[in-house]
C-alpha positions, 0 to 999 in steps of 0.5 A, a space after each residue: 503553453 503545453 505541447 500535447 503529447 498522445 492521448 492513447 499512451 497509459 491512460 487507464 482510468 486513473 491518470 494521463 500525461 496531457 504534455 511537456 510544460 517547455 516554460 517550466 524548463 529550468 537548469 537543475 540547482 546542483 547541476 547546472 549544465 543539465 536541465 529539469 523538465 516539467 510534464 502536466 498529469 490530469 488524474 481522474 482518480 488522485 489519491 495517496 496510493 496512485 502517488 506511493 505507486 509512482 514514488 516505488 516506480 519511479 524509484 531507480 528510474 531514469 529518464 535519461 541514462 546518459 544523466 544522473 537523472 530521476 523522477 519526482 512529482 508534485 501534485 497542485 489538486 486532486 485534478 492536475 499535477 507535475 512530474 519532473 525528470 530531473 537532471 537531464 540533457 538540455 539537448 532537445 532531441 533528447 526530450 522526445 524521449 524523456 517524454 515517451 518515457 515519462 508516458 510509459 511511467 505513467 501507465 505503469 503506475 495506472 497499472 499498478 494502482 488498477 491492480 492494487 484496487 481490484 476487489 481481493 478475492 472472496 474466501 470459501 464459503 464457511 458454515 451458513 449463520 444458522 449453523 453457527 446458532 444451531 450449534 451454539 444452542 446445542 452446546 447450551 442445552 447440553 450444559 443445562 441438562 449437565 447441571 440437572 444430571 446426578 452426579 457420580 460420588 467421589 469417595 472421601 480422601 484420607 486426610 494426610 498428616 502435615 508435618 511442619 518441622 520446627 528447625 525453620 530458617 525463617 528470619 522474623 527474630 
């Protein structure tokens, strides 16, 4: 059975920390003298950059810093999923903590994929499209007149002698 934890903390639209799963408490593999504790998240948004948030945020993190403690999670459906705060105190009291904690990450990554979200802000306005087509017709009815313009006369160059010398090092012999 979960424990049900404040509805009010960090819940932003994209996720909530419903509780702490007891039954799923189980000592850690390589650690046995510490525990790994099991906390339920409903998403009503689940996607890949609410998991990368928390994978960022979560990095460095300790759920208990008396522990050689981290976070993982493990997301089941788009709906509901898992976080875990591996390696930390069996004592219970310690829990609570863990749990407040474990709340406060949630929150902060709501936060982050929120702003992650909001729309970017819109460049300045450049020129109008019938601008853009009003040059471009101008350029075009420039080049045409061009063409139908008489051109200046070059004068004719002198031709220059070539000189080719016959002491060549070419080897086709």
């Amino acid at each position: 059975m979960i424990e049900r934890t404040n509805q009010d903390a960090g819940c932003e639209g994209f996720a909530e920390l419903t509780g702490m799963a007891p039954q799923l408490t189980t000592p850690s593999r390589h650690h046995r003298e510490l525990v790994d504790i099991w906390f339920e998240v409903q998403w009503t948004e689940h996607d890949t950059e609410w998991d990368e948030s928390f994978k960022r945020l979560a990095n460095g993190r300790r759920p208990d810093p008396d522990t050689p403690s981290f976070w993982a999670l493990c997301a089941h459906t788009a709906a509901s999923g898992l976080i875990v705060a591996r390696q930390v105190s069996p004592d219970r009291r310690a829990w609570q903590k863990i749990e407040v904690e474990a709340s406060a990450l949630i929150g902060m990554v709501n936060r982050d994929a929120a702003a992650r979200r909001s729309p970017p802000r819109e460049p300045p306005p450049g020129p109008s499209r019938w601008t853009l087509r009003m040059r471009d017709a101008s350029t075009f009815l420039s080049s045409i007149l061009w063409l139908g313009m008489q051109k200046p006369r070059l004068e004719q160059v002198a031709k220059v002698p070539i000189r080719v010398s016959h002491g060549s090092s070419s080897a086709g012999r």
